[in-house]
C-alpha positions as CSV (number, residue, x, y, z in Angstrom):
1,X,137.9,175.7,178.0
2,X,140.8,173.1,176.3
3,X,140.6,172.7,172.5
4,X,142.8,170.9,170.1
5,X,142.6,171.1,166.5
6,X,140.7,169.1,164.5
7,X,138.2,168.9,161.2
8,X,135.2,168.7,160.1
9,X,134.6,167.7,156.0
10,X,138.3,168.5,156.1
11,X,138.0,172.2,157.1
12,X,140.5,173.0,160.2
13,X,138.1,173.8,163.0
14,X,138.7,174.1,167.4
15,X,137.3,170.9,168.7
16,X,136.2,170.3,172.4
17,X,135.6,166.8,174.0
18,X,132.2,166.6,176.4
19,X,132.5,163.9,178.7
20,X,129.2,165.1,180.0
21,X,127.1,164.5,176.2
22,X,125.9,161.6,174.5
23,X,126.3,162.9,171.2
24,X,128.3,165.5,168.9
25,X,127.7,168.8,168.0
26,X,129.1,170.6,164.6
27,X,128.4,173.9,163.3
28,X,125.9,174.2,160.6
29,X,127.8,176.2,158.0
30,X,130.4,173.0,158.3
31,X,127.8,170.8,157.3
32,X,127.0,170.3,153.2
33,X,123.6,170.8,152.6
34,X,122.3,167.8,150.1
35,X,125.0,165.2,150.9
36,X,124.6,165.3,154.9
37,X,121.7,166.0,156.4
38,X,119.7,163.4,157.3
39,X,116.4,165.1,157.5
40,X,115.9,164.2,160.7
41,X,115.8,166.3,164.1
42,X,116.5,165.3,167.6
43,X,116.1,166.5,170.8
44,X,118.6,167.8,173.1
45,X,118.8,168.5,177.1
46,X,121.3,171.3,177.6
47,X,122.8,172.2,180.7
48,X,120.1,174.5,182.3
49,X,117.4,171.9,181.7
50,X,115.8,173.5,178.5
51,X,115.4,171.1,175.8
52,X,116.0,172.1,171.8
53,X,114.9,170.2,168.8
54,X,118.3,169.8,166.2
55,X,118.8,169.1,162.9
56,X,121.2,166.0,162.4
57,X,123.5,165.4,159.8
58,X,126.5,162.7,159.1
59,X,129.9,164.2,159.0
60,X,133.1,163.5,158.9
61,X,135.7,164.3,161.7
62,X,139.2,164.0,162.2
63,X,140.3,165.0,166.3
64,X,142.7,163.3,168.9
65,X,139.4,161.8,170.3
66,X,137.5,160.4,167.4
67,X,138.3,159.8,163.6
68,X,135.2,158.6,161.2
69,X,132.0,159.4,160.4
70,X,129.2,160.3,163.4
71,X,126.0,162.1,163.5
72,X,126.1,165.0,165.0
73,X,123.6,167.6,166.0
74,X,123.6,170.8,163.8
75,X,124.0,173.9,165.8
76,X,124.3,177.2,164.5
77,X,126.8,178.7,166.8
78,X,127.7,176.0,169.3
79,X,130.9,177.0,171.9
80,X,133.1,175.4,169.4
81,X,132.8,174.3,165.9
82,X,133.2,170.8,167.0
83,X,131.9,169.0,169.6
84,X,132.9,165.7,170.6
85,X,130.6,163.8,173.0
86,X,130.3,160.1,174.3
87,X,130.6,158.4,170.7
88,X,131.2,154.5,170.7
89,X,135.2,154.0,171.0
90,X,135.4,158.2,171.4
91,X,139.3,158.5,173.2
92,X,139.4,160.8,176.6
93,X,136.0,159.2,178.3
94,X,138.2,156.9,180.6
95,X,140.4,160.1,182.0
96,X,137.9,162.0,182.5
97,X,135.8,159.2,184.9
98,X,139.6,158.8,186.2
99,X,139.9,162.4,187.5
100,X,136.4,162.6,189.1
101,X,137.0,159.5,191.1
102,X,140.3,160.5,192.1
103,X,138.8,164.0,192.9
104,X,136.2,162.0,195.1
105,X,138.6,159.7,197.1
106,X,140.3,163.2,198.3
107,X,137.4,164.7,199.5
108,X,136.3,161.3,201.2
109,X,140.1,161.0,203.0
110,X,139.7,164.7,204.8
């Protein structure tokens, strides 16, 4: 799995960009209590199909693929403290789509 280093409320955290989610995940213990969460849950469709109710919170990040404030999902021990999904104007979406086509247009050529 590649992760860069980023932050989260200014703590140094691993962060990983997921081409494959419409939103971000951030540890809970990163997340300050009063001022961020929004007291609000959503759901989420992980990769084996199950679905999980989250507690959201506005945080604010600092990575090569996104800096600003997002929502984010609260987990309590995601893969990596930061997860950085399909945000508006998130950086790396457009290589990724570039790779998989490329990857395509081999296996179509053989």
């Amino acid at each position: 799995m590649w992760c860069l280093s980023g932050s989260v409320n200014g703590h140094k955290v691993k962060v990983m960009r997921d081409a494959g989610s419409t939103t971000c995940v951030v540890k809970r213990s990163l997340v300050e209590e009063a001022e961020q969460m929004t007291g609000n849950h959503e759901l989420c469709m992980l990769t084996d199909g199950v679905v999980k109710r989250y507690p959201t919170a506005i945080v604010k990040i600092d990575t090569p693929y996104y800096k600003g404030t997002v929502k984010a999902l609260c987990k309590e021990n995601p893969v990596q403290e930061l997860i950085v999904g399909n945000v508006s104007e998130a950086k790396g979406v457009e290589a990724c789509y570039e790779v998989e086509v490329t990857e395509q247009s081999e296996d179509r050529q053989t």
